[in-house]
N, C-alpha and C positions, 0 to 999 in steps of 0.2 A: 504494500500500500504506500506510493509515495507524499512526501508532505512536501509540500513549499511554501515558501514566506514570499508577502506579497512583495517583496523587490524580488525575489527569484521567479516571478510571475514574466518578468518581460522578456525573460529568455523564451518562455512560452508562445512569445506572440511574434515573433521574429517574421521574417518574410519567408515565406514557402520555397525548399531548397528546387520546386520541381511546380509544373503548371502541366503536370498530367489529368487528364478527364477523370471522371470520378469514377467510370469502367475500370481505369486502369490502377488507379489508386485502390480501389477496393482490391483488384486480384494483388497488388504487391501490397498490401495489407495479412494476406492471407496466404501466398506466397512464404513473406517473411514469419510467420508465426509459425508455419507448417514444416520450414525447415528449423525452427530453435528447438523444437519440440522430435522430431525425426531424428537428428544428430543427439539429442540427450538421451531420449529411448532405446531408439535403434542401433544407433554406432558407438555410445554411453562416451559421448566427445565430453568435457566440460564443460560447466554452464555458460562458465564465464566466456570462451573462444566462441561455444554455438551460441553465444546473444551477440557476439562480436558478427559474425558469417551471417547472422539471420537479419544483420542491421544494415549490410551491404547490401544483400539480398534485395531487403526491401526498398533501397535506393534505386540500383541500379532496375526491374522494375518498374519502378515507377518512372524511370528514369529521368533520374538524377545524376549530373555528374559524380563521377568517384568522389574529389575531391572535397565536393561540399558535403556528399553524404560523409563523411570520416569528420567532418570538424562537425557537422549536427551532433555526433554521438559522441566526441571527444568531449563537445560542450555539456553534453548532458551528463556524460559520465564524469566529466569533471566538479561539477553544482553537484552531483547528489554526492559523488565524497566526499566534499567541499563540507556539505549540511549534515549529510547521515554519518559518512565513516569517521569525524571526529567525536559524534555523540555517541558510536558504536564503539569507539576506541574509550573513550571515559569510563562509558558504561562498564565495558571489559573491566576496566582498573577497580571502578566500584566495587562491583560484582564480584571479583578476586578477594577485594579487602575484606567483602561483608562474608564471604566465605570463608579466605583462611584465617582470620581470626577468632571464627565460631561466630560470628553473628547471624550469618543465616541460619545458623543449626538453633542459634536460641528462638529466630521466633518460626522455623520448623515446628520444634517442640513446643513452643507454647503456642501455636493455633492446632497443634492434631490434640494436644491438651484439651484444650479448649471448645472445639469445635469435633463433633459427630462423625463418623467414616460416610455417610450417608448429606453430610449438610456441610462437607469440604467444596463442590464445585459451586455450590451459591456462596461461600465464603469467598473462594475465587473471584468470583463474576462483582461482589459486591467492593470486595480490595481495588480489583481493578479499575470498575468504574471509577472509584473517587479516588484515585492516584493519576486516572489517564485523565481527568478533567481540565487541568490545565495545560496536557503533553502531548507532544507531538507521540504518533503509532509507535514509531521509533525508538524513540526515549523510554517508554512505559514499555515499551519491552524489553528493553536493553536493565531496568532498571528491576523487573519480575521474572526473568526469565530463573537466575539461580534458584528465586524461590520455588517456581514452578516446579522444575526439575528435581531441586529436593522433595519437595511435598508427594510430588509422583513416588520418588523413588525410596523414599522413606516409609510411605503409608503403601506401598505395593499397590499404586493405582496405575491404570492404562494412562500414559502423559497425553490422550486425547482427551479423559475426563477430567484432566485439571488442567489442562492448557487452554482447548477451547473455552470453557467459561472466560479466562482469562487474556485472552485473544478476544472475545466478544466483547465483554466490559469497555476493553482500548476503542476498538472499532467504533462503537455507538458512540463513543464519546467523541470521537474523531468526526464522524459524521454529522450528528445531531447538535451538537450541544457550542455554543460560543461559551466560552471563545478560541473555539480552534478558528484559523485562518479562512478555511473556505466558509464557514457558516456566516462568520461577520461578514466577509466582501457580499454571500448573496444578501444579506440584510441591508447593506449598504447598497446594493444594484436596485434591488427590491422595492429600496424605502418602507420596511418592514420594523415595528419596534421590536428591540432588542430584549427586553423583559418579557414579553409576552411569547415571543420565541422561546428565549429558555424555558420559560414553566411549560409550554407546549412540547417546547422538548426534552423536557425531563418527561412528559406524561406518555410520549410516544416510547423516550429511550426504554423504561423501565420492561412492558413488557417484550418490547424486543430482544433488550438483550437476555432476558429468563429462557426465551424459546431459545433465542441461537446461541446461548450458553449453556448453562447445565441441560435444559432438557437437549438439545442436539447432540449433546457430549456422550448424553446412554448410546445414541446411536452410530458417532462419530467413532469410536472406542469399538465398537462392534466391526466396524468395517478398516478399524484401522488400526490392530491391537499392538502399539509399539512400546518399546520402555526406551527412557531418557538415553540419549547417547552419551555415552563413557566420555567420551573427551571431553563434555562440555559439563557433565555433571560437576559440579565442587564436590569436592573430597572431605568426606566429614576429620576435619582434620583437628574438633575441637576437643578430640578426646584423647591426644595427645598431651592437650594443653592445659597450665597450670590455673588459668582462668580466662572467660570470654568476658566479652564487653555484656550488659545487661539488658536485657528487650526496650526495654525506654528508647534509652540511649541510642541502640541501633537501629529502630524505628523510626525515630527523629530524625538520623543521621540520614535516612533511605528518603524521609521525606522533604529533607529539605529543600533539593531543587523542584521539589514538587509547591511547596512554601514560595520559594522567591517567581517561579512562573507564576501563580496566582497571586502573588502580592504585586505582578506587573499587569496581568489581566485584569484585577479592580481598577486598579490605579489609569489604565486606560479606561475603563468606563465611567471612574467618577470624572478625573479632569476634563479627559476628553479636547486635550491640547498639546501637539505636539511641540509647542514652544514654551510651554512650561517644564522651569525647573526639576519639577522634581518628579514629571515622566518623564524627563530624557534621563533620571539619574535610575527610576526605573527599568527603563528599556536595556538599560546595561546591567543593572543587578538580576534581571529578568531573562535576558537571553540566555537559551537552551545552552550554549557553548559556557559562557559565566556562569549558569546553576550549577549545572555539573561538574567543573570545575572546581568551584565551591566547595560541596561537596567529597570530592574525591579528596581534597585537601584536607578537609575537615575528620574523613573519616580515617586518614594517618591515624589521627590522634584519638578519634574516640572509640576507634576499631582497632586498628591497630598497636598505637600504644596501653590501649585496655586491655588486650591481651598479652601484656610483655614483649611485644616486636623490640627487636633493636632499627635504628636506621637502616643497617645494613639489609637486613631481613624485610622491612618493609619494599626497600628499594627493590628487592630481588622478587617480591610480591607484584610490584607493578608490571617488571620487566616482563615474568612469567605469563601474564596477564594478556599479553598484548598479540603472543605469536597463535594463540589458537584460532583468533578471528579475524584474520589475514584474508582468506579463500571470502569468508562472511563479508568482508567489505567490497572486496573484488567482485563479487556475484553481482551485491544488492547494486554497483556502482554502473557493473554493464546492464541490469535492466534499465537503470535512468538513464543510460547516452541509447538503449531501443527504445526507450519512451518519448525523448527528445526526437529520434529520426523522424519517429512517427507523426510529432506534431507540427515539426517543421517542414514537411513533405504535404503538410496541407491538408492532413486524415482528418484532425478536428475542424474544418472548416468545413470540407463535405462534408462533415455529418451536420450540419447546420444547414447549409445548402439544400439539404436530400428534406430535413425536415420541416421546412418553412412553409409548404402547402397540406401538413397534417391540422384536421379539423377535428378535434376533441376535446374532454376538459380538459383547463388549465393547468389543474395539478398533475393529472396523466400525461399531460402532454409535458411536464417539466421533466418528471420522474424521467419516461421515456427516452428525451434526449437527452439525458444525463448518464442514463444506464447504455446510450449508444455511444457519447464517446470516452465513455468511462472503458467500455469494452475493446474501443481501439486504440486509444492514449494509453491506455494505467494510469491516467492521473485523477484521484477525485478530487483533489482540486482544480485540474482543469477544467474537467468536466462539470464541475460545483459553477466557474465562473462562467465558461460558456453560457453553459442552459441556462444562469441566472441573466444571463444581456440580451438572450433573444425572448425571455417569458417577461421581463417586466415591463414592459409594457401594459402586459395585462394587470398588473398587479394595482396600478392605477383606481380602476373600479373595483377593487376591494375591500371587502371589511378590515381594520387590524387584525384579526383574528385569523382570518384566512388569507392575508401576506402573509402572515406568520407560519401558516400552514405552507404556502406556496414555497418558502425557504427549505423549509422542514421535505417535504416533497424532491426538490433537489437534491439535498442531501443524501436522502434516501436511494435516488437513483445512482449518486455516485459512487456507491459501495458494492455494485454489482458486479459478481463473477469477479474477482480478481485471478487472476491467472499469469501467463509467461512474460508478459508486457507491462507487470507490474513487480516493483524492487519491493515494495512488500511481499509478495508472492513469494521471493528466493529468500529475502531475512527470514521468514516463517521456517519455510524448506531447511534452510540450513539448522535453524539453532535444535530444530524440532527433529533433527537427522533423518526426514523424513527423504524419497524420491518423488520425481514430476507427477506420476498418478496418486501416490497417498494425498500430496500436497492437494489438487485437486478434490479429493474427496471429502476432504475436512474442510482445509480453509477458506478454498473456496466454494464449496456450498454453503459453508457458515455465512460469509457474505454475501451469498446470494437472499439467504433465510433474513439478513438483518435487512437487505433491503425490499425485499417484497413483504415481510411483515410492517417493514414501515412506511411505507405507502398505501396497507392496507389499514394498518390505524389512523395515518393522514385522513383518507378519505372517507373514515366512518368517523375521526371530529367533525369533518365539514359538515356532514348532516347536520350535527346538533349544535354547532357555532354561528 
């Protein structure tokens, strides 16, 4: 699932590498997906080289010069390292610290403590939501994923019964809820209130994410029975140790960049001034790159030296940290330079094109072309901004109530089917050690479930609003 901030938004809108008819665009749309997916299955090439071959593919094709298709996808692969692989790289450090110094094993242990063998995937689903609330997909998993893994493989659960919930919680929050990126811009395209969206989308998120978390997880886990992969699991390493840090402590420590993203989330919505002082001093204590940061610094000390680290030992903690999610960054980096081919080759524009003589409701019709080029981008945020510039118009003769819906309707669409054209798709894949078809069967039918459940709550508010 890729994320972008809205200045990484105008790399999206660049000029079209190719001025092929939409006949053609569509087959080298299809074309290039058909061979990333054929070389991973068939010839088991790597993802990273066959996203690389299926981005030429797709140029060339469409026909695009070489040259410009190789700088579309360098561009793209370059922005999503750029955004993703240093918050993936943090996270690693985090994630190492909160593990080898016992901190994941302490709140392991105090939520299977705590919490039921039967009422762990709603504990999931519920953590995650209010952790992903302020976080980018990325982040919120980069910063749950040890726990995950633990909790699977401690409690002898299928890591589809605790991932997914915890996989959904992020998603809807990413989707629905501001203030992630794409929800404010359609509110702002929309001229939709922003309080009225949230409560509307907390009332949509909630049962969304219950279906496409724990309850899909009975069935997700049925068709997909894997255990955490060894490499990536933390090593219960705290019971070597003379003492770990204490749940508080570590809790805090885990939440903090989750703390400063949302103390810069309010802070833009109460000032709502980008020339006041003290959002620009937010927007710095706030950004994802600074929280974790933060953060990871922080948790030297309350992690690591809570547990007796020396310097030396910590340092060797970091280093450790950093070589296993190598391939992880490399993946997630070549689906965003196929993402960027794709949008710079002018796929998102015919699908706008193709849709502008479709006559149905509004919110169907937003959903729709949200879920269209959400399907040939992977961007839901691109796909959030498109569909919101060609539906507001209508939003004009609207209730509040139902702009607010109309946002929420978008949203909903841009979470469909994520697949090989999305760097969420390969971060899943990889941490979750799953292959191209598990990954399909879980994660993205999970998003297929959170967006068709949520355009069907959309549309049974509108009745009653």
């Amino acid at each position: 699932m890729t994320h972008l901030s809205v200045e990484m938004l105008a790399a999206d809108a660049a000029e079209p590498i190719t001025t092929a008819g939409h006949a053609q665009l569509g087959i080298a749309v299809l074309a290039g997906i058909a061979v990333i997916v054929l070389l991973i299955t068939k010839f088991k090439l790597h993802a990273f080289l066959s996203l690389i071959i299926g981005s030429l593919v797709l140029g060339a094709v469409a026909g695009a010069p070489l040259d410009k298709t190789v700088t579309s996808f360098s561009a793209g692969l370059g922005t999503t390292v750029a955004g993703t692989g240093v918050l993936i790289a943090l996270g690693a450090v985090l994630g190492r610290l909160l593990a080898d110094s016992g901190g994941a094993d302490q709140i392991v242990d105090t939520i299977l403590a705590k919490a039921g063998r039967k009422a762990m995937p709603w504990a999931m689903v519920l953590i995650a939501g209010i952790v992903g609330l302020p976080l980018f997909f990325e982040v919120g998993i980069v910063l749950l994923i040890p726990v995950v893994l633990l909790v699977a493989k401690r409690g002898n659960f299928s890591l589809m019964r605790i991932g997914i919930p915890a996989l959904a919680g992020l998603s809807v929050m990413h989707g629905l809820i501001p203030p992630h990126p794409g929800p404010l811009v359609a509110i702002d395209a929309v001229g939709a209130n922003l309080g009225v969206t949230l409560a509307l989308g907390v009332v949509v998120a909630i049962p969304t994410a219950i279906i496409a978390g724990p309850v899909f997880s009975r069935y997700a886990a049925r068709w997909v029975d894997i255990q955490p992969p060894e490499n990536l699991v933390p090593e219960r390493t705290s019971d070597d140790l003379a003492k770990r840090p204490g749940f508080g402590i570590t809790v805090a420590t885990v939440l903090l960049p989750v703390v400063m993203m949302l103390a810069k989330a309010l802070v833009d919505i109460v000032v709502d001034d980008p020339g006041h002082q003290v959002q620009k001093v937010f927007d710095v204590i706030g950004s994802p790159l600074i929280a974790l940061l933060t953060a990871v610094i922080v948790a030297m000390f309350t992690l690591g030296r809570a547990a007796g680290f020396s310097r030396g030992r910590i340092a060797a903690t970091v280093e450790k940290s950093l070589g296993p999610i190598a391939g992880v960054v490399l993946i997630v980096g070549a689906g965003g330079g196929f993402k960027q081919t794709l949008v710079d080759a002018g796929v998102g524009q015919m699908i706008l094109d193709i849709s502008k003589g479709w006559n149905i409701s509004a919110l169907l019709l937003a959903w729709l072309i949200a879920v269209a080029i959400r399907l040939a981008t992977g961007s839901a945020t691109v796909a959030t901004i498109s569909a919101a510039g060609l539906v507001a118009p209508l939003a004009g003769e609207m209730t509040t109530p139902h702009a607010a819906l109309l946002v929420l309707a978008i949203g909903s669409g841009s979470l469909f089917f994520s697949h090989v054209n999305d760097a969420g798709f390969w971060l899943v894949k990889e941490y979750f050690g799953m292959n191209v078809g598990q990954t399909l069967k879980t994660w993205s039918v999970m998003e297929t479930l959170i967006s068709v459940v949520g355009i069907v709550c959309v549309l049974l508010l509108s009745l009653v609003l």
